[in-house]
C-alpha positions as CSV (number, residue, x, y, z in Angstrom):
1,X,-8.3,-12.7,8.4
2,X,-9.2,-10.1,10.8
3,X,-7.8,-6.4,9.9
4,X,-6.6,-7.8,6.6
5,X,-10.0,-7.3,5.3
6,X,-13.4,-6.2,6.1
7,X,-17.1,-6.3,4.6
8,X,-18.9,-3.1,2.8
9,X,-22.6,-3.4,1.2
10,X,-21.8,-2.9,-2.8
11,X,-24.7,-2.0,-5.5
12,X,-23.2,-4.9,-8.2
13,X,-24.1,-3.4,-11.4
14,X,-24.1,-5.8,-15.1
15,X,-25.5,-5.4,-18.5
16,X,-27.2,-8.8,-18.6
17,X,-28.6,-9.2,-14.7
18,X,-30.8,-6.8,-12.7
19,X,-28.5,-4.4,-9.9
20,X,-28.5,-6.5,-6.7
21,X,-27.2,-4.8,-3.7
22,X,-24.6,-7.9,-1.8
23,X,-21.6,-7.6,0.7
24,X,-17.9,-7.3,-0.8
25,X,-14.6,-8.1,0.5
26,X,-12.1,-5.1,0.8
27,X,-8.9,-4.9,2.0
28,X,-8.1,-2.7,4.7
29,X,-5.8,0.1,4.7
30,X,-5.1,2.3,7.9
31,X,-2.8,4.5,9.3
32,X,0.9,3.3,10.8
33,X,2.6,6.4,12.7
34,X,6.2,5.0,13.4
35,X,7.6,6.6,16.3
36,X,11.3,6.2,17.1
37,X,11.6,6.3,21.3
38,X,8.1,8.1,21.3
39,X,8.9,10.8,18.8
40,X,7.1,10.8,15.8
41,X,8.8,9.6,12.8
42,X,6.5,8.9,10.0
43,X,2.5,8.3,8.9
44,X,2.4,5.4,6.7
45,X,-1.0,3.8,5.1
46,X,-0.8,0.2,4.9
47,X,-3.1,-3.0,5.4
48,X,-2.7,-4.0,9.3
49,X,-0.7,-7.0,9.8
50,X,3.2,-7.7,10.0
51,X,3.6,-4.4,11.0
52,X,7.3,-4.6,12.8
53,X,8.6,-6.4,9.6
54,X,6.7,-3.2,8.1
55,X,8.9,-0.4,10.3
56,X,12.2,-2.8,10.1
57,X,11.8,-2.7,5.9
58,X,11.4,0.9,6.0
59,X,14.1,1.7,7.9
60,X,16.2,-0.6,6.3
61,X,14.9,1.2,3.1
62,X,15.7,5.0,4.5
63,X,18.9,3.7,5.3
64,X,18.4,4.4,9.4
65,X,19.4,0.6,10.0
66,X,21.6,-1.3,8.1
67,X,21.1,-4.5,10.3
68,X,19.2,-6.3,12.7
69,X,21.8,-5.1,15.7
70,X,20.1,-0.8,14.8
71,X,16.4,-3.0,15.4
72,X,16.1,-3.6,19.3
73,X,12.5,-3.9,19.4
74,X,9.0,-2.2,19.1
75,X,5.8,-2.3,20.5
76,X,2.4,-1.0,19.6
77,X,0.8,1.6,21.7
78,X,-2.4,4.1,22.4
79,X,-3.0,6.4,19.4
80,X,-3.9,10.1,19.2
81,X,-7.1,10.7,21.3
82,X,-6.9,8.0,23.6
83,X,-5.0,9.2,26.1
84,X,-2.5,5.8,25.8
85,X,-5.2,4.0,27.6
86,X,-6.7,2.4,24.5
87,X,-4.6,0.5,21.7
88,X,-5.5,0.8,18.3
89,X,-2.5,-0.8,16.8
90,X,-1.8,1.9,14.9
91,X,1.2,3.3,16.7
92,X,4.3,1.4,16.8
93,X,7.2,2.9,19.5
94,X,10.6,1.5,18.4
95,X,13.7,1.3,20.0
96,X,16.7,1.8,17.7
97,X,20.3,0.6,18.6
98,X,23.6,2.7,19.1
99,X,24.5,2.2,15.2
100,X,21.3,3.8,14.2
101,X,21.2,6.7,11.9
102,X,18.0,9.0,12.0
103,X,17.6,12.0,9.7
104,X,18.7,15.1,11.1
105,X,15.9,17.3,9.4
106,X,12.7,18.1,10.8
107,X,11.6,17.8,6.8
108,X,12.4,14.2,6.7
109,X,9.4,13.0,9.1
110,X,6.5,12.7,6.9
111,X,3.3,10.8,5.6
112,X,3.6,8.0,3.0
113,X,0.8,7.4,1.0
114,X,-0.1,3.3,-0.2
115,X,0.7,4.4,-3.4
116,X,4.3,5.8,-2.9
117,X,7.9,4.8,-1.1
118,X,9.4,8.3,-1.7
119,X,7.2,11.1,-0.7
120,X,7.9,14.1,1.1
121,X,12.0,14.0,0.3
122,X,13.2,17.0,1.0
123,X,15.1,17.4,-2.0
124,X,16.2,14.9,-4.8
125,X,19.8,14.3,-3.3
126,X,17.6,12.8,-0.6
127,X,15.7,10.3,-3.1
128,X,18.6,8.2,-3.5
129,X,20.1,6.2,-0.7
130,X,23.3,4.4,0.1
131,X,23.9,0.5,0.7
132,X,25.9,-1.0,2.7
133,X,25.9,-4.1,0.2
134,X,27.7,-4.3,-3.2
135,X,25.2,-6.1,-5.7
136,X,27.8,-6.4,-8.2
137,X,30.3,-9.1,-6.1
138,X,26.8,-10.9,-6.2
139,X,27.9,-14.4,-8.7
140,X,24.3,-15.9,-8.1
141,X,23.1,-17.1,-11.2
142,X,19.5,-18.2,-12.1
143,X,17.9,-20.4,-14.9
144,X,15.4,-17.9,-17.3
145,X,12.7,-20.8,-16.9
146,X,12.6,-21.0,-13.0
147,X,12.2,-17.7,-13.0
148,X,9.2,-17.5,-15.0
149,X,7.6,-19.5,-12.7
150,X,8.0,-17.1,-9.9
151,X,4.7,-15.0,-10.7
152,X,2.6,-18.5,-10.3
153,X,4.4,-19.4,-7.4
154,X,3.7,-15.6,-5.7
155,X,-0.1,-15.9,-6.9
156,X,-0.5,-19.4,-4.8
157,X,0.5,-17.8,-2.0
158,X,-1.6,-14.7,-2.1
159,X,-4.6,-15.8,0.3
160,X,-6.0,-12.1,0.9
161,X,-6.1,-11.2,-2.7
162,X,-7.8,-14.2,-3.7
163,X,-10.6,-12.4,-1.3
164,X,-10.6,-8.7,-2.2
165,X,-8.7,-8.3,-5.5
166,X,-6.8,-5.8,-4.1
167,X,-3.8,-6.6,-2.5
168,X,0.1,-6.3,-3.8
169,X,2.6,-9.1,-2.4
170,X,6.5,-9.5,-2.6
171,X,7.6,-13.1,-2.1
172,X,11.2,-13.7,-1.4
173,X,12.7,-17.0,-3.2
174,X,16.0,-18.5,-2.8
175,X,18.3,-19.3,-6.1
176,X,20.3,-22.1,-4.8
177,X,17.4,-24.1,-3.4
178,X,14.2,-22.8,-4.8
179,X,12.5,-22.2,-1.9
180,X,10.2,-19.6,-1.6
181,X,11.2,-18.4,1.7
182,X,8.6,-15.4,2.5
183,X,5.4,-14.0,1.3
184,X,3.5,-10.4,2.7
185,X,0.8,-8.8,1.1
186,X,-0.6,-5.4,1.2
187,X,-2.6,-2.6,-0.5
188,X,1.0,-0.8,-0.9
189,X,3.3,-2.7,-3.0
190,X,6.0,-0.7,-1.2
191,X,5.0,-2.3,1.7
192,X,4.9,-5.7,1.3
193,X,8.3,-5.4,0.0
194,X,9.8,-3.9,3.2
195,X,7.2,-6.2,5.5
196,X,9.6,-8.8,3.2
197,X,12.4,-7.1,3.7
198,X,11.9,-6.6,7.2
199,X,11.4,-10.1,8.1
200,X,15.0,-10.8,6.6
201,X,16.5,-7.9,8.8
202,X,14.9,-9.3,12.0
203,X,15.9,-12.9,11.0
204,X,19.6,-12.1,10.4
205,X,19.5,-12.6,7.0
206,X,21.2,-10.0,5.5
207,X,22.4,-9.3,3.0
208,X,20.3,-11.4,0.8
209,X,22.8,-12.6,-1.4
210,X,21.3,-15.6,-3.8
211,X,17.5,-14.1,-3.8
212,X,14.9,-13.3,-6.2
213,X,12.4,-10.7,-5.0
214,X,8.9,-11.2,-7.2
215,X,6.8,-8.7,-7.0
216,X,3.0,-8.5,-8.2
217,X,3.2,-5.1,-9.9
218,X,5.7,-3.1,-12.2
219,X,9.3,-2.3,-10.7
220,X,9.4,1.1,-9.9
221,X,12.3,3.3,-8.4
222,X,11.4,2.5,-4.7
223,X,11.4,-0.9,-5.4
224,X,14.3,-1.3,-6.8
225,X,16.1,0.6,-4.7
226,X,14.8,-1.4,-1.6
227,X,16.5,-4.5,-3.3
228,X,19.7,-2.4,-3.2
229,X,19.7,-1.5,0.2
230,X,19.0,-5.2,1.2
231,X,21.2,-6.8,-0.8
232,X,18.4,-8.7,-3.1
233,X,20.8,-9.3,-6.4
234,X,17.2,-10.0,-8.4
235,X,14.4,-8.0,-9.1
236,X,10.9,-9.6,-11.1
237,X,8.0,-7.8,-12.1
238,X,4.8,-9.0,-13.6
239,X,4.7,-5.7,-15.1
240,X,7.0,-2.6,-16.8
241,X,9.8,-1.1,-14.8
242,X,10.1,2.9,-14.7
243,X,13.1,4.1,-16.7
244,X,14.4,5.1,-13.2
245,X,14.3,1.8,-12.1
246,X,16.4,0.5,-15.2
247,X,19.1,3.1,-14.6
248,X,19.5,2.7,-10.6
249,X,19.1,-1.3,-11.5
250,X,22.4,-1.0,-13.9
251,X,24.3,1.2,-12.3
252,X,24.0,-0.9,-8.4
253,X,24.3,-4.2,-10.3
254,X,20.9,-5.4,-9.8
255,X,19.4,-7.9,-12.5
256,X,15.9,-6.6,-13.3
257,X,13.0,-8.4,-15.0
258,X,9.8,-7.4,-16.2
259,X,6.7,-8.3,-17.7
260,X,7.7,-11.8,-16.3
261,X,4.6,-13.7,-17.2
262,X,4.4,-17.0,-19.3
263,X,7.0,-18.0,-21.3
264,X,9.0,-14.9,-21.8
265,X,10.9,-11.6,-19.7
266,X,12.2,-9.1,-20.4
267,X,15.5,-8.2,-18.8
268,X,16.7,-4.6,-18.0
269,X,19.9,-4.8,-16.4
270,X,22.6,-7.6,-15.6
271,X,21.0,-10.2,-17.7
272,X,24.6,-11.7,-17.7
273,X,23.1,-13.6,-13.9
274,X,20.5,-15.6,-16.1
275,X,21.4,-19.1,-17.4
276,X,18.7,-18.8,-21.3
277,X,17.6,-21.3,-23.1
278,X,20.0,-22.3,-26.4
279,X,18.4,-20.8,-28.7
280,X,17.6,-16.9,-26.5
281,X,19.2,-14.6,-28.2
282,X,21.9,-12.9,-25.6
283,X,20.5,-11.0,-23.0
284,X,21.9,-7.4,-22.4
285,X,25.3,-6.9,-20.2
């Protein structure tokens, strides 16, 4: 798998077996510095891999592009101390179209951890962005037992995990057919969302009116408002949403699930998209 993962000697420790020292899978995170037309625009940490889909999502997400028209192209180049002459795919120059919208404060360039979508915003007014898509003239509807099986079909498709243990991964499924139509995984579960996300920008696809975005973790504020900004009328967790997410998720018209494992869900907003069994009691409004 290449930069996807690598190999580290590990002391592996148990109660009932002597230590034995052995080689572990990991998966690899590095530094992403986006540049827009060779100005530096952002440090993100991600797993290596995908990494245009990567820059497109975030974008997308900051609300810079708003289609694939702002996204003329981008190509890796020499990172800091190589004097350009060596690539360590870890820079990535992109070249923005006329309708592009970068941020006019100096504050707005800054480092995104693995862990989080939102840091260094400038203020709070700047947490929140604004879509060009209206979730709520979304009439999709989806049957409450395909969608449990969503989290099974994700974990199938999750080759790098099944190596290190340590990976997130989004996976973009369509309502009206089914079909699961993308899969990304990385140690940020922000970014395999936009690497998801980004894949749809660059293949026309927006908005992504009929789709269920499943994602491996909980549903957090970022994530759900990624969904937003794409268009994605569904969101499903394996795990809890923030209450954050459940206030953004109601107010845009977003349908989010969590805890989406088994036979049961919970739903958090719009449950009004989801066709229950008879005897569900009524989901909330």
């Amino acid at each position: 798998m290449g930069r996807i993962t690598t190999r580290r000697p590990v002391l592996s420790v148990s109660l009932d077996a002597s230590p034995r020292r052995r080689a572990d899978t990991l998966a690899v995170e590095e530094p992403l510095e986006l540049r827009i037309d060779g100005s530096p625009l952002v440090v993100t940490m991600r797993t290596p891999g995908h990494d245009v889909e990567l820059a497109a999502g975030f974008l997308l997400s900051e609300g810079i592009i708003r289609d694939d028209s702002d996204f003329r192209g981008a190509i890796h180049c020499g990172g800091p101390g190589t004097g350009g002459a060596e690539n360590t795919y870890n820079v990535l120059d992109i070249a923005l179209g006329a309708g592009a919208r970068l941020p006019e404060s100096p504050a707005r360039r800054f480092t995104v951890t693995s862990a989080c979508g939102v840091c260094g915003r400038e203020s709070i007014d700047e947490v929140e962005r604004h879509s060009s898509f209206d979730l709520s003239a979304d009439a999709s509807r989806v049957d409450a037992a395909w969608m449990l099986t969503l989290p099974d079909r994700l974990r199938a498709e999750q080759a790098a995990f099944d190596k290190t243990g340590g990976l997130h991964a989004a996976g973009l499924f369509d309502t009206a057919t089914g079909d699961l139509l993308v899969v990304r995984e990385d140690v940020g579960r922000h970014n395999a969302v936009d690497k998801v996300l980004g894949w749809a920008l660059l293949q026309g696809h927006l908005p992504l009116t009929g789709t269920v975005l499943q994602v491996s973790g909980r549903a957090s504020f970022e994530l759900v408002q990624k969904c937003v900004m794409a268009g994605v009328p569904f969101l499903s967790a394996v795990s809890a949403p923030s209450s954050l997410a459940v206030d953004l998720a109601e107010r845009t018209g977003l349908t989010l699930a969590g805890f989406v494992r088994g036979a049961s869900m919970n739903v958090y907003s719009h449950g009004e998209r989801l066709v229950l069994p008879s005897a569900s009691a009524s989901a909330p409004a």
